[in-house]
C-alpha positions as CSV (number, residue, x, y, z in Angstrom):
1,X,0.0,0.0,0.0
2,X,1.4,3.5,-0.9
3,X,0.5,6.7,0.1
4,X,0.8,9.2,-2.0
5,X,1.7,12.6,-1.6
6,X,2.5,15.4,-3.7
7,X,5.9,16.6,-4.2
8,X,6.6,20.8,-3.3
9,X,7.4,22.3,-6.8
10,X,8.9,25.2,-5.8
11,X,10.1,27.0,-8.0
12,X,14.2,26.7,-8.1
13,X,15.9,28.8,-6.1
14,X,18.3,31.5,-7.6
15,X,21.6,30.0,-8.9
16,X,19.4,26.6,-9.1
17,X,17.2,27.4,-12.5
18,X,19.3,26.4,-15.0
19,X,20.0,23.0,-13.0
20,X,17.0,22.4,-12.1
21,X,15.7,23.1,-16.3
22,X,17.7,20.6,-17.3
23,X,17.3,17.6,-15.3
24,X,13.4,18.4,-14.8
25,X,12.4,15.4,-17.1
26,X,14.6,13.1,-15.7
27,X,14.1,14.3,-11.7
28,X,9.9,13.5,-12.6
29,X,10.8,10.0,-13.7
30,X,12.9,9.6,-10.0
31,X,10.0,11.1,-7.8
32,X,7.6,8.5,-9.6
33,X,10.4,6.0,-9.0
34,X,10.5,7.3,-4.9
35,X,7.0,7.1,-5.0
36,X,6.8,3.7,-5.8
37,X,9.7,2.3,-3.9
38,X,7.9,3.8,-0.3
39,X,5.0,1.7,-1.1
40,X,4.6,-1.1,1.3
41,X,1.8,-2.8,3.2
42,X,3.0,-1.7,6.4
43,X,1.0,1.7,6.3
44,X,3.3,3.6,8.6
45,X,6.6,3.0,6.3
46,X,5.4,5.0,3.4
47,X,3.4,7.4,5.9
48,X,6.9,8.2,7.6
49,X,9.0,8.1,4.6
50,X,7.0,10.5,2.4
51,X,6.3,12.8,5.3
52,X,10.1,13.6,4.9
53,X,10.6,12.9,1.5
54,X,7.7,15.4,0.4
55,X,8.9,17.9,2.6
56,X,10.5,20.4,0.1
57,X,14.4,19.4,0.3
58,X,16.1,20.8,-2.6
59,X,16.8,17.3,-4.3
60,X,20.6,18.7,-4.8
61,X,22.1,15.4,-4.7
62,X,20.0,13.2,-7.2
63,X,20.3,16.1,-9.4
64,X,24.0,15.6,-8.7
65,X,23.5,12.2,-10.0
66,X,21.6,13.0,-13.5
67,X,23.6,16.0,-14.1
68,X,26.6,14.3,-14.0
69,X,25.4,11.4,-15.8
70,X,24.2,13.9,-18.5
71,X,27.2,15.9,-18.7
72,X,29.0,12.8,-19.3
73,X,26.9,11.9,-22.5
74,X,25.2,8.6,-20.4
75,X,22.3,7.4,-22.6
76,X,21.1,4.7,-20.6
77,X,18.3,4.1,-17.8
78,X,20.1,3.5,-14.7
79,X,21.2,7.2,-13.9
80,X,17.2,7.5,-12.8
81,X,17.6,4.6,-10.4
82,X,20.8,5.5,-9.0
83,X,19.3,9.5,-8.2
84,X,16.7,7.7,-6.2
85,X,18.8,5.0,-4.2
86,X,21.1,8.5,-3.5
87,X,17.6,10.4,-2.3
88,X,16.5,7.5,-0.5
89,X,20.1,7.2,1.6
90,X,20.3,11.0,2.0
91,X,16.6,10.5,3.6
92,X,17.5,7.4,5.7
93,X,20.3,9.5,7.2
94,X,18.2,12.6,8.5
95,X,15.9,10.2,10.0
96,X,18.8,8.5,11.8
97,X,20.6,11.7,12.7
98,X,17.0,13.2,14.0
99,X,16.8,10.2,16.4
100,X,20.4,10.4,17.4
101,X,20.5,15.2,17.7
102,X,17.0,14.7,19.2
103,X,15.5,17.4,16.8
104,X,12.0,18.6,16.7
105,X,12.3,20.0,13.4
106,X,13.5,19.1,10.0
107,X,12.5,21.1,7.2
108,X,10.3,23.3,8.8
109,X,8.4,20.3,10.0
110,X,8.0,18.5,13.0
111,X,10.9,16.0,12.4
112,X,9.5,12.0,11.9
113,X,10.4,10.9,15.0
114,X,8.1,13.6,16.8
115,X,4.8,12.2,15.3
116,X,5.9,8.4,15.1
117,X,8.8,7.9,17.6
118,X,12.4,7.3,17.6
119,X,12.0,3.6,16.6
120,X,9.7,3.9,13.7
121,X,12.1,6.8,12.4
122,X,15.2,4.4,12.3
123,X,13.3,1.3,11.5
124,X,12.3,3.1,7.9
125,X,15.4,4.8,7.8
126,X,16.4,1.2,7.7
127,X,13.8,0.0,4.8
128,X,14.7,3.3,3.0
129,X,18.4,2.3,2.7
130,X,17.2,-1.8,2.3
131,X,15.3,-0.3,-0.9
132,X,18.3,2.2,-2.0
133,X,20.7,-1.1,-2.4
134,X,17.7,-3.0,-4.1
135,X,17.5,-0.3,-6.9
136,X,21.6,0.0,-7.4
137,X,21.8,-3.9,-7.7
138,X,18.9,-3.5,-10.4
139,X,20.8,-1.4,-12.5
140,X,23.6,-3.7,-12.4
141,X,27.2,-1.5,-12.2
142,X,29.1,-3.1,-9.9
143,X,31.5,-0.2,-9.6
144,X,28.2,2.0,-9.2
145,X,27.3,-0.5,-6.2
146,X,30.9,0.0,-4.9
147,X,30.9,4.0,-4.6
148,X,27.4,4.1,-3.1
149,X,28.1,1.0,-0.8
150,X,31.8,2.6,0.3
151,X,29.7,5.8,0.7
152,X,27.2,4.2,3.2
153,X,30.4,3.0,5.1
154,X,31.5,6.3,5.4
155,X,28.7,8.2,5.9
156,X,28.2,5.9,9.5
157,X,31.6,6.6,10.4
158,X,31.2,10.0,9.8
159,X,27.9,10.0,12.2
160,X,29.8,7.8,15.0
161,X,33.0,10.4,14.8
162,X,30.8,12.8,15.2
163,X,28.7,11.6,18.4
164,X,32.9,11.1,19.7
165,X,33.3,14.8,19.2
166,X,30.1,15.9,20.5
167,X,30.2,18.4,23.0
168,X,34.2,18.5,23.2
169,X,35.1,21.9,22.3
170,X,38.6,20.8,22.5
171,X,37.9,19.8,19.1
172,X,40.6,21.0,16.3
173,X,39.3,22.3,12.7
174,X,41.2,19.0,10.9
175,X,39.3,16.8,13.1
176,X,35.9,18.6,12.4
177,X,36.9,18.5,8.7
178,X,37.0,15.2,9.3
179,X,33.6,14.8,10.5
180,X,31.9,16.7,7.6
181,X,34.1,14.9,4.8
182,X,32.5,11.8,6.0
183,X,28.8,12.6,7.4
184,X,27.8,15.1,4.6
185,X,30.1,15.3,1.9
186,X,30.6,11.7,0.8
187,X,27.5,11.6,0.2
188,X,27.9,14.3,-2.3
189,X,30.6,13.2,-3.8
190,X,29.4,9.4,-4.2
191,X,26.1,11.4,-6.2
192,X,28.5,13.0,-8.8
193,X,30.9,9.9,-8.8
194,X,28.2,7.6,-10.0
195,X,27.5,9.3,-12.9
196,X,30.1,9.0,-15.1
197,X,31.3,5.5,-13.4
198,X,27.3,4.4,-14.8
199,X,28.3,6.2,-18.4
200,X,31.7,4.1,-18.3
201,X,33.9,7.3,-18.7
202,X,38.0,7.3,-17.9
203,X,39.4,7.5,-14.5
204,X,40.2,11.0,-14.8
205,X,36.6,12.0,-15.5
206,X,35.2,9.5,-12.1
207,X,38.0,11.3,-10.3
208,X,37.1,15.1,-11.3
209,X,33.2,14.3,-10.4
210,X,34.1,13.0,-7.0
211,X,35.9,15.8,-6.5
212,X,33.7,18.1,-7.5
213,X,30.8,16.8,-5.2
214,X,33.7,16.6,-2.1
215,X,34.4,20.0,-2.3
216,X,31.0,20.9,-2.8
217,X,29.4,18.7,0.2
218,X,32.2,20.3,2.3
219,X,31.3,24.1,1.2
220,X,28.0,23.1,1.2
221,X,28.3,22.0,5.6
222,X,30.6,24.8,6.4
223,X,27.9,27.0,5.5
224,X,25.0,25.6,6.8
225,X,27.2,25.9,10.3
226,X,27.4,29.8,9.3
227,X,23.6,30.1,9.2
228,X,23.1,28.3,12.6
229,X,24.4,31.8,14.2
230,X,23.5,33.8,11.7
231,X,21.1,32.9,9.3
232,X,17.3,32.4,9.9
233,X,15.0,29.7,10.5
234,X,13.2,30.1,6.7
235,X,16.4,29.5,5.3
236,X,17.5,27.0,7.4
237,X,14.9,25.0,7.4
238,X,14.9,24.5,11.7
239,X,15.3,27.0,14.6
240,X,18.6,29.3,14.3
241,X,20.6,28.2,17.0
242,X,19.7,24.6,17.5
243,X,23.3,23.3,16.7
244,X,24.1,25.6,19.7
245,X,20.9,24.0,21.8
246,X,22.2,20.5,20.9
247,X,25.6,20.8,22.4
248,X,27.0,20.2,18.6
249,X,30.5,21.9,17.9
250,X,31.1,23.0,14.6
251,X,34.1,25.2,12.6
252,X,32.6,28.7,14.1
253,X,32.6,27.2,17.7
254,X,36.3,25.6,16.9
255,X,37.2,29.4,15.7
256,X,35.9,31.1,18.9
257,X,37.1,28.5,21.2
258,X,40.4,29.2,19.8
259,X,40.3,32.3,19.4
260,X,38.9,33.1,23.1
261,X,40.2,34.2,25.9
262,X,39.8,31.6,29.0
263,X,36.4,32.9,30.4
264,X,35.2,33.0,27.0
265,X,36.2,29.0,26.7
266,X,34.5,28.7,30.3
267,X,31.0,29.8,28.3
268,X,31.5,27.5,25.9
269,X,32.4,24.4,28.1
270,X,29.3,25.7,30.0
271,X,27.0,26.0,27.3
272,X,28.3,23.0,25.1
273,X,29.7,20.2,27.5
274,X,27.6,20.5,30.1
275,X,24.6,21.6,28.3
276,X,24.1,24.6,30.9
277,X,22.4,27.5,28.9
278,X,20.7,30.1,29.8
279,X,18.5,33.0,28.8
280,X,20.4,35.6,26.1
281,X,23.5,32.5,26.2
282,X,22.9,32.7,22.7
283,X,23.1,35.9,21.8
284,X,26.2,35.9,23.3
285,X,27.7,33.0,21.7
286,X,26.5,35.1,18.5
287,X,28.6,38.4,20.0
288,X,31.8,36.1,20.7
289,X,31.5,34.8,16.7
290,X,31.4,38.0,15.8
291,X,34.4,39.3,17.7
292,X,36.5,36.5,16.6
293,X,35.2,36.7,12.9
294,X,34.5,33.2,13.5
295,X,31.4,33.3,10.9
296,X,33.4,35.0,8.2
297,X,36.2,32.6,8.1
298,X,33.5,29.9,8.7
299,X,32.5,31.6,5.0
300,X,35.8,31.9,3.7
301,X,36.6,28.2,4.4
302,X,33.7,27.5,2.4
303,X,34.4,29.7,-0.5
304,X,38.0,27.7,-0.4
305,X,36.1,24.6,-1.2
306,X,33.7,26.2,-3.3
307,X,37.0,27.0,-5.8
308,X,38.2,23.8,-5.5
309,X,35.1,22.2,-6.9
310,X,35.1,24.6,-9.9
311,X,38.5,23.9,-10.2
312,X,37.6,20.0,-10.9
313,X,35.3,20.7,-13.5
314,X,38.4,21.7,-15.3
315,X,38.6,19.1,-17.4
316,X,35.3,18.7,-19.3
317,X,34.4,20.3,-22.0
318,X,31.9,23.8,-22.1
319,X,28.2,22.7,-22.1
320,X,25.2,23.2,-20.3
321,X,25.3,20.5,-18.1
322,X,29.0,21.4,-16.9
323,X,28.0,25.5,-16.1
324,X,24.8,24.1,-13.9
325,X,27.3,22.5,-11.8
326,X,29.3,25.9,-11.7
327,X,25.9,27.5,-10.8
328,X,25.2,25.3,-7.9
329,X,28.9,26.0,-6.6
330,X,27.8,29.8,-6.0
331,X,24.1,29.0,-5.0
332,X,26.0,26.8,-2.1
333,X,28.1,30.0,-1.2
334,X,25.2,32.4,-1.7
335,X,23.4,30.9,0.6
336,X,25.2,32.9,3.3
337,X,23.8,36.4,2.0
C-alpha cells in the first residue's frame, strides 16, 4: 500500500534554475520511482518516509547524480535509479541523525520521530536504505554499487565520529573536517561519482566528479554551520541556534574557542559540554563569533572549497550541463547572504 503525496514544486531557487531546467524530465521520472519504492503494506513505512521525502528538500544530490550522468553523454536508464537510491540514503540518514541530535524540526516540520517515535524513524530509515541497495543492484554496475556501498560506510563513520566529538570543544578544525568529509560530503561526492562510473567514462573524469561533489558537500556544511548563528530559520529549514541547543560543535565554535580568551572557553564548556544554557546565552555565543570573525572565516573556508570544486570541472568540455554544476557551486556559497 502506498501513500501518496505530492511533491513541493517550488520553484528553483536563484543560482538553481538552469540545474534544475535541465534535469526536470529526468528528476519526474525519479519522484515516480521514490514514490513507488515507499510503497509497502505496512502503512506507517510510506506514511513516515513521504512525510520527509515530500517535505521540500532541494533534491541537490539526485540532481548531482543526473547531471553528472548527463554531462558525461550517459544514454542509458540507470542514472534514474541510482538518483533515487542517492535520495533514499540521503533521507534514511536525517531520520537516523534526527533520532540520534533529538530534533524537533526538519524542514520546517516537526521532524518524523516527533509524530511516530524514535524507533519507527530508524526502523524506515532502515527500509529506505534496504530499498536504495535493491535499486543499485537493479541497474547492475558493480562499480556503481561499490561507490554508493563505500559511501554508506563512510557516511556511518562519519555519524559515529561525530557523536565522539560531540560536545568536546577541545575539538581541532582537521578533526571537524573530518567529520563533515565523511557525514555530509561523501554523500555528495558518491552522487557525482556515479554518474560517469554508470556512463563508463575514464578514470580521470570519475576522479574530477568525485571531487567536484567533495568540495561541494564540504562548502555546502561549512555553511549551513554559518547560518546556525547567523542565518534564519526560513532558510534554514529548523530553529537558528539549535546546533548551539544541541551541544554540537562546529568550525565557528572551533574558531571562537580558539580564538577566546579563557572565560570565553569557560561559556562554551558551560554551554556546550555540560549543556548549561541560559537565557540571552545565545546571543552571546553570536557576539563572541562576531568578535573573533568566526562566521566569516567559517565563509571563507567555504568559498576555499567552493573554488576547489570549480576547479575540478576543469577538465570537461563547455556545455550546459558542466556550467549548472558551476551554478550550484555559488548557489552553495550564496546561501550565506
Amino acid at each position: 500500500m502506498g501513500v501518496v503525496v505530492p511533491f513541493d514544486e517550488k520553484s528553483a531557487e536563484p543560482g538553481m534554475e538552469a540545474l534544475v531546467a535541465l534535469v526536470a524530465a529526468d528528476m519526474n521520472r525519479v519522484n515516480q520511482t521514490i514514490l513507488s519504492r515507499t510503497g509497502s503494506d505496512v502503512t506507517m513505512i510510506p506514511e513516515v518516509a513521504n512525510h520527509l521525502i515530500s517535505s521540500g528538500g532541494k533534491r541537490l544530490r539526485p540532481m548531482l547524480v543526473l547531471a553528472t550522468a548527463g554531462m558525461c553523454n550517459y544514454q542509458g536508464e540507470g542514472h534514474i535509479k541510482l538518483a533515487a537510491a542517492v535520495e533514499f540514503m540521503h533521507t534514511a540518514t536525517l531520520l537516523h541523525d534526527d533520532v540520534v541530535d533529538e530534533s524537533d524540526l526538519r524542514r520546517g516540520k516537526l521532524a518524523a520521530r516527533k509524530l511516530w517515535g524514535n524507533e519507527a524513524s530508524v526502523l524506515v530509515g532502515d527500509f529506505l536504505l534496504g530499498q536504495a541497495f535493491r535499486m543499485m543492484v537493479e541497474v547492475g554496475s558493480l562499480a556503481c554499487l561499490e561507490v554508493l556501498s563505500v559511501a554508506a560506510t563512510v557516511i556511518a563513520e562519519g555519524e559515529v565520529m561525530q557523536l565522539a566529538a560531540a560536545k568536546d570543544t577541545e575539538t581541532t578544525e582537521d578533526a571537524y573536517l573530518a567529520v563533515i568529509r565523511g557525514k555530509t560530503a561523501e554523500l555528495f561526492a558518491a552522487a557525482a561519482e556515479v554518474g560517469p562510473t554508470v556512463a563508463l567514462r575514464p578514470k580521470a573524469e570519475i576522479a574530477a566528479c568525485r571531487a567536484y561533489g567533495m568540495n561541494l558537500g564540504i562548502a555546502f556544511q561549512l555553511i549551513d554551520d554559518a547560518l546556525d548563528y547567523g542565518g534564519t530559520a526560513a532558510k534554514l529549514g529548523k530553529n537558528v541556534g539549535d546546533d548551539f541547543r544541541e551541544g554540537k560543535i562546529t568550525l565557528p565554535v572551533v574558531l571562537s574557542f580558539r580564538r577566546g580568551n579563557e572565560a570565553e572557553r569557560a561559556f562554551w564548556k558551560k554551554a556546550l559540554e555540560q549543556g548549561e544554557i541560559a537565557e540571552g546565552d545565545l546571543e552571546k555565543a553570536q557576539g563572541l563569533m562576531t568578535r573573533h570573525r568566526a562566521l566569516e572565516d567559517t565563509i571563507e573556508r567555504a568559498r576555499h572549497y567552493g573554488a576547489m570544486a570549480r576547479d575540478a570541472m576543469g577538465i570537461f568540455p563547455d556545455s550546459a550541463w558542466k556550467r549548472s554544476l558551476i551554478d550550484v557551486v555559488d548557489f552553495c556559497i550564496s546561501r550565506a547572504h
